[in-house]
C-alpha positions in Angstrom: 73.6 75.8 87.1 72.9 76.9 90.6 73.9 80.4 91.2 75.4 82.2 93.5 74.2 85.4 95.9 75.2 87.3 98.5 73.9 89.4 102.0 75.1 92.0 103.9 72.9 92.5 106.8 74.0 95.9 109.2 72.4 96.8 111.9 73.6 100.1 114.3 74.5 98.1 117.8 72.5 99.2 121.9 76.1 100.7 123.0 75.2 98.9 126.2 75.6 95.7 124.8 78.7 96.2 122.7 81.0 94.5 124.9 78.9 91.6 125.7 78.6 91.0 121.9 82.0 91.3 121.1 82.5 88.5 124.0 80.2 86.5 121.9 81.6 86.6 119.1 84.9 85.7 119.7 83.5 82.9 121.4 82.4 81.1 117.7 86.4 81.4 117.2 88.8 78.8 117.6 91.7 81.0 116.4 91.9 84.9 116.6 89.0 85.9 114.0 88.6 82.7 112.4 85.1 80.7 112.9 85.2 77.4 114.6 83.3 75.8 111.7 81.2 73.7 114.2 80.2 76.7 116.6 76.6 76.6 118.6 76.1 79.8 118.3 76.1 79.6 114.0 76.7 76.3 113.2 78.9 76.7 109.5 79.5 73.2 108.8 75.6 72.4 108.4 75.0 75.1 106.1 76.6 73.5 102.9 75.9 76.2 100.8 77.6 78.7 102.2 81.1 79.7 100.7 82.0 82.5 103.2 80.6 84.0 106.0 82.1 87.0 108.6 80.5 89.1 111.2 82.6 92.9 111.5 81.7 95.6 114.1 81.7 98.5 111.3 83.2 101.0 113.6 84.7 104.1 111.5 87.8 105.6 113.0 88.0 107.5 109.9 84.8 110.3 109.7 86.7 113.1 111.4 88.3 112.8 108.1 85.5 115.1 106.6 86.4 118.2 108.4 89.6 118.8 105.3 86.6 119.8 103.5 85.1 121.8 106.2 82.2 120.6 106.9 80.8 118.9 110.5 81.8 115.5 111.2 78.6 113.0 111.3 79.4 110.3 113.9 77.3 107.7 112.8 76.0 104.2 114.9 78.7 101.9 115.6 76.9 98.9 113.3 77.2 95.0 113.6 77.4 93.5 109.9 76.4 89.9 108.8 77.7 88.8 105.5 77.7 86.0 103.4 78.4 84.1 100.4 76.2 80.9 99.1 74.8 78.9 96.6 70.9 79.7 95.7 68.5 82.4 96.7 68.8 84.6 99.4 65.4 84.3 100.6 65.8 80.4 101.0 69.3 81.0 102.9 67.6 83.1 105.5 65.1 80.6 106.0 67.2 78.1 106.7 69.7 80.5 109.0 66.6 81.3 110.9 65.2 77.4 111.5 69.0 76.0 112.2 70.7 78.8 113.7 68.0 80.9 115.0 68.7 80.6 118.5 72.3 81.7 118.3 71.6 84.7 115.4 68.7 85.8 118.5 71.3 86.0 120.9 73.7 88.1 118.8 71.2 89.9 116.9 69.7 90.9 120.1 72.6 93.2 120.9 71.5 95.3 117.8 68.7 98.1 118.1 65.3 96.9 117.4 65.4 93.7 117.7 63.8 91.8 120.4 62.8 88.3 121.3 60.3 86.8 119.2 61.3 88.4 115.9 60.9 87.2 112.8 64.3 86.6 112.2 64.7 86.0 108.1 62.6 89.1 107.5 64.4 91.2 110.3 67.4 90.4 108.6 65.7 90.7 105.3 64.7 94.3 106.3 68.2 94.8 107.4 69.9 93.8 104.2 71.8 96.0 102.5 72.5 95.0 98.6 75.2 95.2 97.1 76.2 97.8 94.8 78.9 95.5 92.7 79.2 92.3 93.5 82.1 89.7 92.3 82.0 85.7 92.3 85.5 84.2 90.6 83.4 81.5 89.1 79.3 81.8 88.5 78.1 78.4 89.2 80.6 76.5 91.2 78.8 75.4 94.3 80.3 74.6 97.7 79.3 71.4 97.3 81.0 71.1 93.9 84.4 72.1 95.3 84.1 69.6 98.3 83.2 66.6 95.8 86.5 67.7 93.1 88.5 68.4 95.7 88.1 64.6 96.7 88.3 63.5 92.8 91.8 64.8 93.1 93.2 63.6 96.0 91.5 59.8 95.1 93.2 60.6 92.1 96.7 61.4 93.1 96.4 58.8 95.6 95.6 56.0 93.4 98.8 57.3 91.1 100.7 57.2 94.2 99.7 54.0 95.6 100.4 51.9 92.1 103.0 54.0 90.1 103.9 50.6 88.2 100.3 50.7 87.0 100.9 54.0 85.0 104.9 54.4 84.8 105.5 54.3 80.9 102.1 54.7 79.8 100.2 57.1 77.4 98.1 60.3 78.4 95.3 58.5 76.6 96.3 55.0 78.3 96.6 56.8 82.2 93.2 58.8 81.4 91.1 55.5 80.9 92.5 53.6 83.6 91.0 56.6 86.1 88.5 57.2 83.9 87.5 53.1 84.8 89.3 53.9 88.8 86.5 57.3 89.2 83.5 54.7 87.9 84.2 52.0 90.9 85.0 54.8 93.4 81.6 56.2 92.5 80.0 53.2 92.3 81.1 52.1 95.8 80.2 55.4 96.8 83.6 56.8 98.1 83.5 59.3 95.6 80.5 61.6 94.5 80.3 64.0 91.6 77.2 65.6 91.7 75.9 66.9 88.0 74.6 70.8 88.0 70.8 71.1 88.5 68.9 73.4 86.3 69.4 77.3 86.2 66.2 78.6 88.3 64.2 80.1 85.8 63.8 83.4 87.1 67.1 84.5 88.0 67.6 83.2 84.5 65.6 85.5 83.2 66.6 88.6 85.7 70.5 88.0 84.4 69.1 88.2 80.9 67.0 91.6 81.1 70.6 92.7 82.9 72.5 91.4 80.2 71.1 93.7 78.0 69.3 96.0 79.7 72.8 98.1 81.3 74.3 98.1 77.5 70.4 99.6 76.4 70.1 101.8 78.7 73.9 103.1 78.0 72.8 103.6 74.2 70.2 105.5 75.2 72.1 107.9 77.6 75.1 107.8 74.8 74.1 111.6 73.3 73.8 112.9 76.9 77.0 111.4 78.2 78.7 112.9 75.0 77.3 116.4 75.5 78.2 116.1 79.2 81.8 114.7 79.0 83.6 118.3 78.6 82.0 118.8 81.7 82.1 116.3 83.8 86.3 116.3 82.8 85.8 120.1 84.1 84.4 119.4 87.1 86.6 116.3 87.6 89.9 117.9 87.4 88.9 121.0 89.4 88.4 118.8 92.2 91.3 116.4 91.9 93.7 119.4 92.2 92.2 120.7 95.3 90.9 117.2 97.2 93.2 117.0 100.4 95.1 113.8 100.6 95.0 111.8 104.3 97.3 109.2 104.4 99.6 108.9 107.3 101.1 105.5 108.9 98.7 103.1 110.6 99.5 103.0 113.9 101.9 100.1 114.3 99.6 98.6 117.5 95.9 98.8 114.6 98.4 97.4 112.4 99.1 94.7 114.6 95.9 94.0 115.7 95.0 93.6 111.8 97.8 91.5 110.9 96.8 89.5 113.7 93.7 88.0 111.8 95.8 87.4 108.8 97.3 84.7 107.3 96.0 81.3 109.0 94.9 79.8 105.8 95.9 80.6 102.4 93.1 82.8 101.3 92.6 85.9 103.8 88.9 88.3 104.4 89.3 92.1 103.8 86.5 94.8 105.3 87.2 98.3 104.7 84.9 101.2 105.5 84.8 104.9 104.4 83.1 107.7 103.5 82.5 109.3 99.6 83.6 112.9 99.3 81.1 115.1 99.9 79.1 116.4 96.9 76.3 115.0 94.2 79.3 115.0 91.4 81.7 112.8 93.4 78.6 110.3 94.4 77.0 110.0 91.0 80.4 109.1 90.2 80.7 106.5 92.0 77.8 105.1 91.9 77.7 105.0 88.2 81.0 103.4 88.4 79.9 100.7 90.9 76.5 100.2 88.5 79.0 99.4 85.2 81.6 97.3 87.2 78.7 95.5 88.7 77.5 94.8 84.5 81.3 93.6 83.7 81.8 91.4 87.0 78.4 89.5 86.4 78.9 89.1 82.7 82.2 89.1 81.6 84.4 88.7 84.4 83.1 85.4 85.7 85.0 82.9 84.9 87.8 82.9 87.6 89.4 86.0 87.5 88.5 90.4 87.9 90.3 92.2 84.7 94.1 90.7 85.2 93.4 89.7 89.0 92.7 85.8 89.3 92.7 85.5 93.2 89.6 86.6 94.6 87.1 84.4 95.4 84.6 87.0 96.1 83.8 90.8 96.7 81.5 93.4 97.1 80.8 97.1 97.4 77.7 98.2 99.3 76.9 101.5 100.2 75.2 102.5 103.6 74.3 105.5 105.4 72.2 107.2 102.0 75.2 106.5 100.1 77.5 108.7 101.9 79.7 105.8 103.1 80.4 102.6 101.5 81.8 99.9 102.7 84.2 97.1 100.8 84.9 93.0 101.6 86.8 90.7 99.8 88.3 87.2 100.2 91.5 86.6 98.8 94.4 84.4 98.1 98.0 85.5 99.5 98.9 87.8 101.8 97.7 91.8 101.6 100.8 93.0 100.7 100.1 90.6 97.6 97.0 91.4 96.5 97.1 94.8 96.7 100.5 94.5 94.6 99.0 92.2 92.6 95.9 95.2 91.8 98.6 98.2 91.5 100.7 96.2 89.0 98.1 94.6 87.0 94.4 96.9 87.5 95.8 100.5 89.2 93.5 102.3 86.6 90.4 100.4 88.6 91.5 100.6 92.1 91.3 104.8 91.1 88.0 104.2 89.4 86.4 102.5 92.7 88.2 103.7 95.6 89.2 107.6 94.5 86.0 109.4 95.4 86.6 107.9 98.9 88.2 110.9 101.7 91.8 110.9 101.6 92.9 108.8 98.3 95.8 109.6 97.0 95.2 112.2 94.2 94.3 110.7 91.0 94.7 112.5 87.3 91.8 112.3 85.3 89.9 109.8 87.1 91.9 106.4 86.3 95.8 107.9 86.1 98.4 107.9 89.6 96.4 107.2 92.9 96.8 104.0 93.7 100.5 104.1 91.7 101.6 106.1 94.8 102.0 102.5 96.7 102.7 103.7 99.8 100.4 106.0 100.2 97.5 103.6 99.2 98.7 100.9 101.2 98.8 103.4 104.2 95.1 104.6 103.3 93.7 100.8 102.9 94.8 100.3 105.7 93.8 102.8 108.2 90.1 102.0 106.3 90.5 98.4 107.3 88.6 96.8 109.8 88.7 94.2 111.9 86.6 91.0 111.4 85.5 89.3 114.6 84.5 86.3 113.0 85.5 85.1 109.5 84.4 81.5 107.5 85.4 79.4 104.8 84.2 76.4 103.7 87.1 74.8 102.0 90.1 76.0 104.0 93.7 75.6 102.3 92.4 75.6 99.1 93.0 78.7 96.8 91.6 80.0 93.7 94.1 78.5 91.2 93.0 75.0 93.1 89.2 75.2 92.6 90.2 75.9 88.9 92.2 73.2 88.3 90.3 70.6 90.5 87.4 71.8 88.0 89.8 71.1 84.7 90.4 67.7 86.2 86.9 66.9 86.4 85.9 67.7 83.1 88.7 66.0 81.7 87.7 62.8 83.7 83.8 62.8 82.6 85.1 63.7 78.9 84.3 60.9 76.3 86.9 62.1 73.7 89.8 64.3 73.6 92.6 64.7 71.5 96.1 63.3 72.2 97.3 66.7 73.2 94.3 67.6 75.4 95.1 64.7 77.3 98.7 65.3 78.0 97.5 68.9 79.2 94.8 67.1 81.7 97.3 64.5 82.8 99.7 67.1 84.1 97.5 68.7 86.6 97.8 65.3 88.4 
């Protein structure tokens, strides 16, 4: 199984240079916000591990938001953020970035502070690199390249159905399954069709997820007597503070709105980059970061099979904090519109939007940590929003295809390569055709 990783490169931006670079990055677009796939500048299309890709201009219209707690606003560097999702080691993928993109990262990287020509890119983006927090992948081990090759099983597949109906009208699940099964053997052999088999888990990020594994449940066991003596407490201090934290969510203005929905919607998965800061205080940031440090355990080891608790249409996300934990900033890539998937998380996971998002400025007020919040819809659509940011340039390597697809294409393929199944497994298989 080849895994999959993630980076989240941020560096604060020479203010000079801001609007040459946001020139330049719309320049990789061929629609608003959406990569031209065969850019110069960062060429997608050669890089076939990569699953998603966006550069953002993390630029925080929110931090006056800190004086309701009376205290200074910090006005922190406008930052340009690289991020990315892709198959392997992140060490090897900034190696390759570097030798076939180099000359396009220099010129965009070089509107960031401290970076000059000559740099050693991969480890200037290496010392850049913020990890993340809590990461998310719908399905460990699927590949970019896997999704490409059952993608084209299924439409050979359907196509072959299409093109001699008379061959399978009438016949059995069992019958129809060996006639492809015998139609996928000459497509491969005449090398139309290629279904690459899963290379070997690397050994040592083997043995990393292990000592994770169980490691976060040991260490949890350990802390049990001290989180027991300190829950009256913590339930103290938690309530005292969600009956005085100030609320700030008023409409978006309609022309950020605009500007936002403007990015949205060209294919049917969507990016989300949100940006804000934790309320101030050790209790709210332990909080959260012991939140983000258990949800990171569940995401990597339970919830990776295709969907997040009850959520089955994100492909991936992450939570990184920056700025000494103070801020931290949020991306996703979903299926469906916004208005959908955050629906789909009030309806089905509310309790867990509170758990990850209330100890940000503003949220709507939350009852003992996991109750209301994000149940006030329209207020947490209003403060989501006024968090969100725009991406200036936003990848996907296998556009028009959602979630629910790369599942099923996947179900297809293991029901083509299986030797035996029962009668009913193959009417199951036979009707994702």
């Amino acid at each position: 199984m080849t895994p999959q990783s993630s980076v989240f490169v941020m560096a604060a931006l020479k203010i000079e240079r801001e609007a040459e670079l946001r020139v330049l990055l719309a320049s990789m677009n061929e629609l608003s916000g959406q990569a031209n796939p065969a850019n110069p500048l960062v060429p997608f299309t050669e890089f076939r591990q990569i699953h998603y890709a966006r550069f953002a201009i993390l630029e925080d219209e929110t931090l006056g938001d800190i004086h309701a707690y009376f205290l200074p606003r910090v006005d922190y560097p406008v930052c340009l953020s690289f991020m990315a999702d892709f198959d392997g080691m992140a060490d090897d993928f900034r190696a390759e970035l570097a030798q076939r993109a180099g000359a396009g990262l220099d010129r965009i990287f070089s509107c960031c502070q401290g970076y000059t020509p000559g740099t050693n890119l991969a480890q200037w983006m290496k010392n850049h690199e913020h990890p993340a927090a809590a990461m998310y992948v719908n399905w460990v081990g699927r590949t970019a390249a896997q999704v490409e090759e059952e993608n084209a099983l299924r439409l050979a597949l359907e196509a072959e159905m299409q093109s001699a109906p008379s061959a399978y009208e009438g016949k059995t699940p069992r019958q129809i399954h060996a006639a492809l099964k015998d139609f996928v053997y000459r497509e491969k052999y005449e090398g139309r069709l290629k279904l690459t088999a899963p290379q070997a888990t690397p050994f040592s990020w083997w043995f990393r997820n292990l000592v994770h594994l169980v490691g976060v449940p040991l260490v949890l066991l350990a802390l049990a007597p001290v989180l027991i003596l300190y829950a009256p407490v913590f339930l103290y201090q938690l309530r005292t503070r969600e009956k005085s934290d100030p609320e700030i969510a008023p409409q978006v203005d309609p022309a950020y709105e605009e500007e936002l929905a403007h990015l949205e919607d060209h294919d049917v998965t969507n990016q989300f980059t949100v940006i804000g800061s934790v309320k101030p205080g050790r209790f709210r940031r332990g909080t959260l970061i012991f939140v983000l440090w258990v949800l990171n355990w569940t995401a990597r080891h339970i919830f990776n099979r295709g969907h997040l608790a009850r959520v089955s249409t994100i492909h991936f996300a992450r939570w990184v904090f920056v700025n000494d934990k103070r801020r931290v900033v949020f991306a996703s890539n979903y299926d469906g519109s916004l208005d959908s998937y955050m629906d789909d998380f009030i309806n089905k996971v509310g309790w867990g939007l509170n758990l990850a998002f209330s100890v940000g400025i503003g949220y709507p007020t939350t009852n003992w940590l996991v109750l209301d919040g994000s149940k006030n819809e329209q207020k947490f659509k209003y403060v989501l929003r006024r968090h969100e940011l725009p991406t200036e340039v936003w990848y996907k390597a296998y556009p028009g295809l959602t979630a629910f697809d790369l599942r099923r294409n996947g179900r297809i393929r293991q029901g083509i390569e299986r030797s035996a199944a029962s009668a009913e497994e193959l009417r199951e298989w036979a009707a994702l055709l």
